[in-house]
C-alpha positions in Angstrom: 177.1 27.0 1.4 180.1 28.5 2.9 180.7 25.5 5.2 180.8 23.9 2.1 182.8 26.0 0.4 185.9 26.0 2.8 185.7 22.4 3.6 185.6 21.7 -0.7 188.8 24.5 -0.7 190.9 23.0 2.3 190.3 19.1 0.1 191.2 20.8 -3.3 194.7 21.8 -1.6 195.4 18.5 -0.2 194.0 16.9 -3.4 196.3 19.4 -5.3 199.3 17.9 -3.8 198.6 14.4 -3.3 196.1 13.5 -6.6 193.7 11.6 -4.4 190.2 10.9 -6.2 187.1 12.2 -4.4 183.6 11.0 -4.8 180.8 14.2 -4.4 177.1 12.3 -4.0 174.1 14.8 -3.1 170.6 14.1 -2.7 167.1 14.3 -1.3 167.3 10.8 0.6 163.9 10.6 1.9 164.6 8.2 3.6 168.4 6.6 2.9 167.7 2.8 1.3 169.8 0.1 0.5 170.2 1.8 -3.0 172.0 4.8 -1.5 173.6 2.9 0.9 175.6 0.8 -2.2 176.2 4.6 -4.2 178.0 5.5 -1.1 179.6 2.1 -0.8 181.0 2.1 -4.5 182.6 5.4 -4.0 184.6 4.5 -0.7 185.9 1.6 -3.2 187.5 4.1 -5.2 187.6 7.3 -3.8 190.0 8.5 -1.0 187.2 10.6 0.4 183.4 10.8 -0.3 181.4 13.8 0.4 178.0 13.2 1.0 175.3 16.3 0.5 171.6 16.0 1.7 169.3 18.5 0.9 166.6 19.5 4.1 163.4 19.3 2.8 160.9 17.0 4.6 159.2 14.3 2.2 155.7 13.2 2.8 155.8 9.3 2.3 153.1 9.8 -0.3 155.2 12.0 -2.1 157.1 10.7 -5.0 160.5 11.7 -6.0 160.8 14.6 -8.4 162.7 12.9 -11.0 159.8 10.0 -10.9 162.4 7.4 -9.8 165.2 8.3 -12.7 168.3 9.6 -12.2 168.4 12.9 -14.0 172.1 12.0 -15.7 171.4 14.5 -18.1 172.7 17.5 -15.5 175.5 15.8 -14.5 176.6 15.3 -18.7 176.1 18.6 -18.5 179.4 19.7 -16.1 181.1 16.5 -17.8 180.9 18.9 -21.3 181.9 21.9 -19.8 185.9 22.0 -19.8 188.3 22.5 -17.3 191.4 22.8 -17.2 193.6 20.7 -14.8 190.3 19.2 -13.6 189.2 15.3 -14.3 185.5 14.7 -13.8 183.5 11.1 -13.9 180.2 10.1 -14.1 179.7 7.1 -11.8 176.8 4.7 -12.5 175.4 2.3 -10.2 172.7 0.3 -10.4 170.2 1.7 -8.7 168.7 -1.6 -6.4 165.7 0.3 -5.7 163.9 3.8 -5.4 163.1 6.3 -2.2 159.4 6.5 -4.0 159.3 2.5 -3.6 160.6 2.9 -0.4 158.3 5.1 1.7 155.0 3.5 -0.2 156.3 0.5 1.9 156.7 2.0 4.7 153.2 3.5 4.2 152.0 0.0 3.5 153.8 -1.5 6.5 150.8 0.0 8.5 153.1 1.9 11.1 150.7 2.5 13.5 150.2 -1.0 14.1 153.1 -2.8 13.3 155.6 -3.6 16.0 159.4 -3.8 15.7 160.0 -7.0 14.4 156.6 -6.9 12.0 158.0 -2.8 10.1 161.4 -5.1 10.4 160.0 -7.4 8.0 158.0 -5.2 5.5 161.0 -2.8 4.7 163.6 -5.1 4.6 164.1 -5.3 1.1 165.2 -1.6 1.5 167.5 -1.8 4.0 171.0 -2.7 3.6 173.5 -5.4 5.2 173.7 -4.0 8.6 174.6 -5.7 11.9 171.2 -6.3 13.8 172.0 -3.0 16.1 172.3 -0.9 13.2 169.3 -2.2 11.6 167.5 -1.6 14.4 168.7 2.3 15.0 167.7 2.7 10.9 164.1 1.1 11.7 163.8 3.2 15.1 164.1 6.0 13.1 161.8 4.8 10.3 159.0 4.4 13.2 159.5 7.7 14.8 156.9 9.9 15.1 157.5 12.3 12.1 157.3 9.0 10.3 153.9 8.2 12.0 152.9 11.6 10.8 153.3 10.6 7.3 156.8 12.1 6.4 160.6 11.5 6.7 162.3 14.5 8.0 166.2 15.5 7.2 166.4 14.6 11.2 165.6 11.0 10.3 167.2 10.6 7.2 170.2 12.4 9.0 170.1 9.6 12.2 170.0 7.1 9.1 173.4 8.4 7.3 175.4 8.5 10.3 174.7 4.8 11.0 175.5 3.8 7.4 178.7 6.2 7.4 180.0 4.4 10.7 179.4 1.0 8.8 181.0 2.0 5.7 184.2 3.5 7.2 184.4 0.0 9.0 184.0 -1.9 6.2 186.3 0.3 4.0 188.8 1.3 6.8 189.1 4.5 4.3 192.5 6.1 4.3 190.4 9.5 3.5 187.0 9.9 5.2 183.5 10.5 4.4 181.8 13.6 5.3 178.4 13.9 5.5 176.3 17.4 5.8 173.1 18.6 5.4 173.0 21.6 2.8 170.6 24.6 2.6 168.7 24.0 -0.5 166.2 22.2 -2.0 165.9 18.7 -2.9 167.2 17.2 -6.3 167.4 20.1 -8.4 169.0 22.6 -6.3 171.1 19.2 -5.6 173.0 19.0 -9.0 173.6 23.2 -8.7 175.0 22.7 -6.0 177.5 20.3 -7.3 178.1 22.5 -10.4 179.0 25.3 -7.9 181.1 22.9 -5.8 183.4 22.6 -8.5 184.8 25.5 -10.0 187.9 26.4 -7.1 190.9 27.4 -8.4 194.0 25.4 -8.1 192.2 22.1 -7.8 193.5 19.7 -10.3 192.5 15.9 -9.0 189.5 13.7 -10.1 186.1 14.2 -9.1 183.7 11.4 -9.1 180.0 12.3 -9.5 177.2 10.1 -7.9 173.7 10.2 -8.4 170.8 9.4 -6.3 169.1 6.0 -6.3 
């Protein structure tokens, strides 16, 4: 939280001065989809930097998502309601493509311990974003690792997976600002959308804030 917490205070001065737009997206992403992937994507389209916030708890690729596959917008109308002054914050919809549930029962239906490469390739690929055939295959390297094999996604994986999507998006955005990405010390979904409501109260900071859910 305090990495956080000084990275968040030295944007709010910058964003004080210049009235850039930053986009804030947290979640579990166990494991990052396509469906993330084009969150992340719509907020480099409109944001001057994009803060990215995964939470570190493992999923088990039988486990579904604790919000069943919804959004939970209802906690981020919440902030929306609660004034403050100086301070513009959105909600951002997109359409969610697809759901980290649907996801890893794929990837428990792609029958990893016997599919090669090419055969995972071609099970998931629905999930998977436009990526350059490199990139694809460091995302499905990481979706057959071992963890995977075990039956669940670690924040390692999903972690590998981000900074393969971040490097494509700040190519195909060539993003004035940047994106950050971090892992953040509490637990998935929930503890997600505190953390966003604590991520927003510094002083001084009077730009827009763009809030994105997980898909």
């Amino acid at each position: 939280m305090r990495l956080i917490n000084d990275s968040f205070d030295q944007l709010c001065e910058l964003n004080e001065k210049s009235g850039k737009t930053i986009g804030i997206f947290p979640g579990a992403f166990k494991p990052p989809h396509r469906g993330h992937y084009a969150t992340a994507a719509a907020a480099c389209e409109v944001c001057d930097t994009v803060y990215i916030f995964m939470s570190p708890k493992a999923r088990m690729l039988c486990q579904p998502s604790a919000d069943n596959g919804k959004p939970e917008w209802e906690k981020f109308k919440g902030l929306l309601e609660k004034p403050r002054k100086g301070l513009n914050i959105e909600l951002a919809e997109v359409d969610r493509q697809t759901s980290a549930s649907e996801a890893r029962q794929r990837i428990l239906d792609a029958s990893l311990d016997r599919c090669d490469m090419e055969s995972f390739t071609n099970n998931i690929e629905a999930y998977l974003p436009d990526l350059q055939p490199a990139q694809k295959h460091r995302v499905v390297q990481e979706l057959m690792s071992k963890s995977v094999k075990d039956g669940q996604i670690t924040a390692r994986e999903a972690s590998n997976i981000w900074k393969v999507y971040v490097r494509q998006l700040e190519r195909d955005f060539n993003m004035r600002g940047q994106i950050i990405f971090e892992t953040v010390p509490v637990s998935p979904i929930v503890s997600s959308y505190d953390l966003v409501d604590k991520t927003l109260v510094p002083e001084g900071f009077s730009g827009t804030v763009k809030l994105y859910t997980g898909t």
